[in-house]
Structures are given as structure tokens and as C-alpha cells.
C-alpha positions in Angstrom: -168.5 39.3 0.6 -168.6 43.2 0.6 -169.9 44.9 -2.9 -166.1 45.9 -3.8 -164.8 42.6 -3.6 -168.0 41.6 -5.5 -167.5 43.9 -8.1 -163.6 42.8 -8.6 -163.8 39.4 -7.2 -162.5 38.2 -10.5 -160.1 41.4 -11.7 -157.6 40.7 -8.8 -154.5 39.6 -9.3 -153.7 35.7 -8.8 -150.1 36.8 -7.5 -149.6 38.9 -4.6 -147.3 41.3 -4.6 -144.7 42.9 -1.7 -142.6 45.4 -1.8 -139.9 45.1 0.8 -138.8 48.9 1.8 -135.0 47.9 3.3 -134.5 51.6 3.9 -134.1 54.9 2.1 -131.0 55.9 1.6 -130.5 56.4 -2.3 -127.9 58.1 -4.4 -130.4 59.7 -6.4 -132.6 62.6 -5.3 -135.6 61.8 -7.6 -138.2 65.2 -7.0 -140.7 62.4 -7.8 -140.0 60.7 -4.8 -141.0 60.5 -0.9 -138.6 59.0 0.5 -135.9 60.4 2.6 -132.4 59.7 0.7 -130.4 60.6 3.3 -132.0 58.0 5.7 -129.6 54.8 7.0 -132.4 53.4 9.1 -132.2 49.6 8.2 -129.0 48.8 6.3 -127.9 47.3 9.1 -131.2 45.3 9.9 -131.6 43.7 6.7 -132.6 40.3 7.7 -135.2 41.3 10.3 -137.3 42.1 7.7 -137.8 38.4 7.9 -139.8 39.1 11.1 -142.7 40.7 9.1 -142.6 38.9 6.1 -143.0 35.4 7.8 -146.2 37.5 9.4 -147.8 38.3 6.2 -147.2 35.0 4.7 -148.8 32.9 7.6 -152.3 35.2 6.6 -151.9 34.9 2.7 -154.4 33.1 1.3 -152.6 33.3 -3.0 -150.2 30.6 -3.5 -148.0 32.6 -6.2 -146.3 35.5 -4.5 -143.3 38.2 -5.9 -141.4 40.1 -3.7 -140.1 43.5 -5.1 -137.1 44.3 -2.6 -135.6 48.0 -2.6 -134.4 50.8 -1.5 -133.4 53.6 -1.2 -131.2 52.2 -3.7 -130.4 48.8 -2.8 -126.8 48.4 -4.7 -125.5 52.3 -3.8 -121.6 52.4 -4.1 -121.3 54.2 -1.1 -123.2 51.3 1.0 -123.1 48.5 -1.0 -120.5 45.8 0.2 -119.3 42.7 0.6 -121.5 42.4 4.0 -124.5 43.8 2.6 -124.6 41.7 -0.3 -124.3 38.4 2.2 -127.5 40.1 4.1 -129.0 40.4 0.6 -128.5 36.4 -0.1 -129.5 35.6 3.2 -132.5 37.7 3.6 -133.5 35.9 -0.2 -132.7 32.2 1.4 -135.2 33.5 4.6 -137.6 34.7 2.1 -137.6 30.9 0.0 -137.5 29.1 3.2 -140.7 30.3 3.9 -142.2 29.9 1.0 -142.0 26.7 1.2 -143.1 25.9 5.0 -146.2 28.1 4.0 -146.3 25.9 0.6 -146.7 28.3 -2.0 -146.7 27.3 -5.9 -144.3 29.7 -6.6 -142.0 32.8 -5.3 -139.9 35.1 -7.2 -137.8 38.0 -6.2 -137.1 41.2 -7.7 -134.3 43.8 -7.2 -135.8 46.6 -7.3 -132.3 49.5 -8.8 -132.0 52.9 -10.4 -128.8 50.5 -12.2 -126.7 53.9 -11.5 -124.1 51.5 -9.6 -120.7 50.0 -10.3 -120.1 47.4 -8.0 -121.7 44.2 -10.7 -119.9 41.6 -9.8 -121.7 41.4 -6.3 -125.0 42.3 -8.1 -124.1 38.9 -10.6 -123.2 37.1 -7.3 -126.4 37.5 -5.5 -128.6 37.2 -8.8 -126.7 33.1 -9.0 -126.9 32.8 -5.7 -131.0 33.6 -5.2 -131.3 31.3 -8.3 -128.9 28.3 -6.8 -131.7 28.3 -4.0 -134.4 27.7 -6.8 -135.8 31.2 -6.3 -136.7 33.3 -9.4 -134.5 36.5 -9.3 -134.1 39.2 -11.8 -133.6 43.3 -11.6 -136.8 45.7 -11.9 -135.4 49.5 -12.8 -136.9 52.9 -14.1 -136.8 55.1 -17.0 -137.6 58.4 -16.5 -136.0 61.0 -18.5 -137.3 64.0 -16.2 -135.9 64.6 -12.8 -134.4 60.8 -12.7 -130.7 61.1 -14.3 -128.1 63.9 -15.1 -126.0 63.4 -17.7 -123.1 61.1 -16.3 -125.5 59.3 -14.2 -127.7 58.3 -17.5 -124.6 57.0 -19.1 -123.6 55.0 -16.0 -127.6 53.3 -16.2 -127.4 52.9 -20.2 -124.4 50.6 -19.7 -126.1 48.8 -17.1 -128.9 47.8 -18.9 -126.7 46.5 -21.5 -124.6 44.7 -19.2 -127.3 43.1 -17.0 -129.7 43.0 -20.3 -130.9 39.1 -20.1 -131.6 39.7 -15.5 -134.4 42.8 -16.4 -137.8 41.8 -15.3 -138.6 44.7 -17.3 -138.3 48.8 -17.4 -141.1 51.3 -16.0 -141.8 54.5 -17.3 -143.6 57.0 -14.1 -146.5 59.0 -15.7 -145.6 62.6 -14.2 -146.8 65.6 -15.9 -143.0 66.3 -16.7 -142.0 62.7 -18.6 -145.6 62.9 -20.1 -144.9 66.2 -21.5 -141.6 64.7 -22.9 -142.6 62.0 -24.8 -145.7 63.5 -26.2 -143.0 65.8 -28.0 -141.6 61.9 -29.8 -138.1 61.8 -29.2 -135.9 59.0 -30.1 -134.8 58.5 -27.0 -133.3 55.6 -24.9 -137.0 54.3 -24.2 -138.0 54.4 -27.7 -134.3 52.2 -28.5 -135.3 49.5 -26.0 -139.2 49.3 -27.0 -137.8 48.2 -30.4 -135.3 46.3 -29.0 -138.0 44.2 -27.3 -137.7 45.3 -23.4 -140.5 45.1 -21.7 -141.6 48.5 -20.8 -144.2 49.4 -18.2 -146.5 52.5 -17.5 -146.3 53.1 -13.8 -149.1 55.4 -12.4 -147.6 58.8 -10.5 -149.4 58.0 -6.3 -149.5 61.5 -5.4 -147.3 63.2 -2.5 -146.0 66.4 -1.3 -144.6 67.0 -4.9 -148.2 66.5 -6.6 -149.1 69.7 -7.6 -146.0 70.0 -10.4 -146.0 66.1 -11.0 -149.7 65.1 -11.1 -151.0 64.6 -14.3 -154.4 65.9 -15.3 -156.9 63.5 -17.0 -156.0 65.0 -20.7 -152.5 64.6 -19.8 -153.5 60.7 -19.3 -155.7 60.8 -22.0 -152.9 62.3 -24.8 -150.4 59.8 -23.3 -152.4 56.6 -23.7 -153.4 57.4 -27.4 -149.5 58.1 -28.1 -148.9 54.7 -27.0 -151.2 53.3 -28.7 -150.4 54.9 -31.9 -146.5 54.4 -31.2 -145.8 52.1 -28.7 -148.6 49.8 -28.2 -146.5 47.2 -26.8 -146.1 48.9 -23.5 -148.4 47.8 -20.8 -150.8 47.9 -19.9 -151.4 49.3 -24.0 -151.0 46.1 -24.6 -153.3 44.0 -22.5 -156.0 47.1 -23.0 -155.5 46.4 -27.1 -154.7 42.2 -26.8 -156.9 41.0 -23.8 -160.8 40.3 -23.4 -160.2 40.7 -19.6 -157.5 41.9 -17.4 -156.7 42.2 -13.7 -156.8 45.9 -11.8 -153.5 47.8 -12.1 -153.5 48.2 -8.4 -152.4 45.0 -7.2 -153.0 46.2 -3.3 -149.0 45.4 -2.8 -148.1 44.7 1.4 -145.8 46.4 2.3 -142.8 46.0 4.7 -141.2 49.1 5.6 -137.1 50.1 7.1 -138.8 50.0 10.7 -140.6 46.4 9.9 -144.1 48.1 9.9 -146.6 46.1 7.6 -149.1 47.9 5.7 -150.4 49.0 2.0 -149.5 51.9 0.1 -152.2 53.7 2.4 -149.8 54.1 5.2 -147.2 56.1 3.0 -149.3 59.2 3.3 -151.0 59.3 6.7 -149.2 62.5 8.1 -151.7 65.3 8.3 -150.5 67.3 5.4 -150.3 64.0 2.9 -154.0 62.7 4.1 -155.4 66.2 3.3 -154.5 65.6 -0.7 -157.3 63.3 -0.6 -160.7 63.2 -0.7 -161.1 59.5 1.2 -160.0 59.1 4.1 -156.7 56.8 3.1 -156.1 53.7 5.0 -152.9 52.4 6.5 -154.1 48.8 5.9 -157.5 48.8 4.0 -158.1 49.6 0.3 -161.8 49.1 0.4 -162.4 52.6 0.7 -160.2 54.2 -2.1 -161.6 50.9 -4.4 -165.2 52.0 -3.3 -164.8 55.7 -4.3 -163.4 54.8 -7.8 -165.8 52.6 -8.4 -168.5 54.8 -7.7 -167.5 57.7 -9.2 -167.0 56.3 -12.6 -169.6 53.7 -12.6 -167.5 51.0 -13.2 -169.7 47.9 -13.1 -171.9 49.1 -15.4 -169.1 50.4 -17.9 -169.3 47.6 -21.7 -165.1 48.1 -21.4 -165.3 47.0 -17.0 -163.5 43.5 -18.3 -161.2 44.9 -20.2 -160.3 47.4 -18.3 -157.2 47.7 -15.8 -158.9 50.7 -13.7 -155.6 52.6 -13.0 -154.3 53.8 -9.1 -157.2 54.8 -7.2 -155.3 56.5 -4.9 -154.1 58.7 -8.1 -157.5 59.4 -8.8 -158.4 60.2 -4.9 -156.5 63.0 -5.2 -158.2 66.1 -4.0 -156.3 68.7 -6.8 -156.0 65.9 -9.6 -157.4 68.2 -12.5 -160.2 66.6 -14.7 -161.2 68.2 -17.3 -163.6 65.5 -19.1 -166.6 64.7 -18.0 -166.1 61.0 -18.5 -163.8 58.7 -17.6 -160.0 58.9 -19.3 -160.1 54.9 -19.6 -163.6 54.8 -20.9 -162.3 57.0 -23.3 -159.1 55.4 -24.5 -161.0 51.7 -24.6 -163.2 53.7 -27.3 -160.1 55.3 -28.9 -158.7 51.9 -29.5 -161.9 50.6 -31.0 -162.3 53.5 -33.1 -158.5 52.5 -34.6 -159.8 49.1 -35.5 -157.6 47.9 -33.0 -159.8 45.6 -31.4 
């Protein structure tokens, strides 16, 4: 056992996680995101997808797994039809069939949407039809009220979450400079309506691309964020499990990944053209996390750190980044652990 997994052995997460890139395309031009929405490559080979997963599961060692399938945008009008949505079903029977030659405990699938769609009906169908199989299935969306949704198209998502209200897995919220800049200003806005309607909302970390410098976040920017939450929203994870639990699992939960071609990876491989790799200051992996993981630890001292159980550690590849600003001299997370016992909340 190297030092890193030494240091975490007991942080990572008993589930594994894979996020199942179908393709690109997308009806949404998120500046935010990497992708290419203009790209078909792969709506027409959902189901060989099957090719790669079967090769990841034959090496997995967890016996809980999720699968987070997406886009693109996986239910876009202008794609989504009555033959896509029987690739959909099929691809989720593939994806339960083998969980169950490779004997895991348990598999669950989640749709990954933007919910700016229309056609519901086939989105009910395949949700009873990936739970007729025995598979877990529900719908994984986003609010972010910066650079996400214009007016009509924020409507068109409000409705949906109504309408498929009992399927959400839950809601994330991306920490770019721009959303964090918004709701440090308090509005009562759609996010602040489901919070206290009892959604489960999630902080997703910004992983920095071409778009960094006007997205990233610098460590006061985190900082001022995570003590608004916990002063108005300490529900939201991971507030919550900072505030509730003695120990938690890292945020990073070193997700495979299958991509529109088939190619299996981690999150490394997203940024291995020359200009993305030069944002960092490690040399990022396609398929290896060890060395991200190592820098973080070392530069904040983790394993010496009196909140290390508690903490979740955050994205190390946000924190690799080569222009990220930091302007404490400690770490943001050390930081907000201490905020949170200074407001008796632990």
C-alpha cells in the first residue's frame, strides 16, 4: 500500500461511481462547460458503451456501484425519440445484467438532465422500465442560476422539477465564481424554494477548463460561500456532513469514466490536450489520481490536520490549478471546520 492510499484508506467511498459520457450534443450552451454541444458522436452507439462498462466491472473490486449516465443532454427534443429511448432501456437492462454476473450488492442508475425537455412521457417510460428490471433509477439535474438558463428555458426546468419531483436523486449547485457571487448577495431564489421544500441540494466543485480564469473561484470566494451555507443553508452537502458527521468520505469519489468514443479513464483524461494540462501544476493523469491526491495532501498537511476525519477534502484537481488564487495562508476547509465550531455547531 502506497502512502496515499494509506492516508485515505478509510475516507474512500464504499460505492464506486461512473459516469457514462453517451455523447455531447446538448441544447444548452453552458460557458461552464467543456464539452462540444454541437457533437453527435455516439447517439447512434448507445449500447456499445456496454463494451467498456463490462471492462471496468470485471476489475472492480466495490460491490455497490452507481452509474451517472449523460449527456450532452441525454432527453434533448431535438434527439430524443422513440428509438433512443429503447437504446436508453436496453443499454440500463445491459448495465443490470452485469451487475449481476459480476455479483454486486447493489447497482443504481442515474439520469443525468438539464430537465429543459418536453418529451416526459418517454422520460416516465424508461424511469418504470429501469425499475421493472429491479434497477434503482432516478434523474440527477443542476441549478445554476449563472450562465445555465435564459428566461423561457428556466421556466421549462421549474416545471420539470415539479413534475418529475418524487424521481430527483437530488439538485447540484456548481461553485463558479459567477453563482458564488450570486447567492452571497441572498436572493430568494428557486434554490432557496426547494432547500425549504426539502430537496436535496448539493455543492458541486467547479474542475477547471479553458473557461477557468472567469469561473474559478478563489479560496475567499470558497471560504465566504461555505460560511453562507452554514449560516443559511446548512443542509446542503457536504455543509451537512462537515456540521453532522465525526468522519466522512473524500468529495472526489475518483469516478471511471466512459466516454462517446468508449475510452475508459478518470476525470484526468478530460484535460490532457496541451493547453488544458498547462493549467496545472501536476502533471494530470488520464487514469491515475495518485498524483493530484499526493499534491493535496502535501500541500495542506492533511494527515496531521485535528478536522482530517471530518473533513471531505474538496476536488484536488480544483486545487491543482496553476492560476487558482489563494489568498489565505491556510487551508479554506481547515478554516470552515473551525468556523463551524466557533458557531457551536459542533
Amino acid at each position: 500500500m502506497d502512502l496515499v492510499d494509506f492516508i485515505l484508506r478509510d475516507k474512500r467511498d464504499k460505492q464506486q461511481e461512473y459516469t457514462i459520457h453517451l455523447f455531447e450534443f446538448c441544447n444548452l450552451s453552458c460557458p461552464f462547460c467543456w464539452q462540444d454541444h454541437d457533437n453527435i458522436v455516439g447517439i447512434d452507439t448507445v449500447l456499445d458503451k456496454l463494451e467498456s462498462i463490462e471492462k471496468f466491472f470485471q476489475k472492480e473490486m466495490r460491490k455497490h456501484v452507481v452509474l451517472n449516465i449523460m449527456g450532452g443532454e441525454i432527453f434533448a427534443d431535438e434527439i430524443f425519440d422513440e428509438k433512443l429511448k429503447n437504446d436508453y432501456i436496453s443499454l440500463a437492462q445491459g448495465i443490470t445484467d452485469l451487475g449481476k454476473k459480476y455479483k454486486f450488492e447493489s447497482i443504481g442508475i442515474n439520469w443525468v438532465t438539464n430537465l429543459v425537455i418536453s418529451k416526459r412521457d418517454y422520460v416516465r417510460d424508461l424511469l418504470k422500465a429501469c425499475r421493472d428490471m429491479g434497477c434503482k433509477s432516478k434523474l440527477v439535474t443542476s441549478y445554476d442560476p449563472r450562465g445555465r438558463f435564459n428566461k423561457p428555458n428556466l421556466e421549462i426546468f421549474k416545471e420539470n422539477v415539479y413534475d418529475f419531483w418524487d424521481d430527483l436523486e437530488g439538485i447540484g449547485v456548481l461553485l463558479t465564481k459567477s453563482n458564488i457571487k450570486y447567492w452571497l448577495s441572498d436572493p430568494k431564489d428557486f434554490m432557496h424554494e426547494l432547500y425549504h421544500k426539502g430537496v436535496k441540494v448539493y455543492a458541486d466543485y467547479y474542475m477547471p477548463d479553458c473557461q477557468a480564469e472567469r469561473s474559478m473561484p478563489t479560496d475567499k470566494e470558497h471560504y465566504d460561500i461555505f460560511t453562507h451555507f452554514i449560516d443559511k443553508y446548512p443542509k446542503i452537502e457536504p455543509i451537512r456532513s462537515w456540521i453532522e458527521n465525526e468522519r466522512n468520505v473524500v468529495s472526489c469519489r475518483s469516478s471511471k469514466l466512459v466516454l462517446e468514443d468508449g475510452t475508459m479513464c478518470l476525470c484526468g483524461n478530460l484535460v490532457q490536450e496541451p493547453r488544458d494540462k498547462a493549467m496545472y501544476k501536476t502533471d494530470i493523469q488520464k487514469a491515475n489520481n495518485k498524483p493530484i491526491e499526493k499534491a493535496f495532501l502535501e500541500k495542506y498537511n492533511c494527515s496531521t490536520c485535528e478536522y482530517f476525519h471530518r473533513c471531505t477534502l474538496g476536488c484536488f484537481m480544483a486545487h491543482d490549478y496553476k492560476y487558482a488564487e489563494e489568498v489565505f495562508d491556510e487551508c479554506v476547509y481547515k478554516m470552515t471546520h473551525r468556523y463551524i465550531e466557533n458557531k457551536g455547531l459542533r
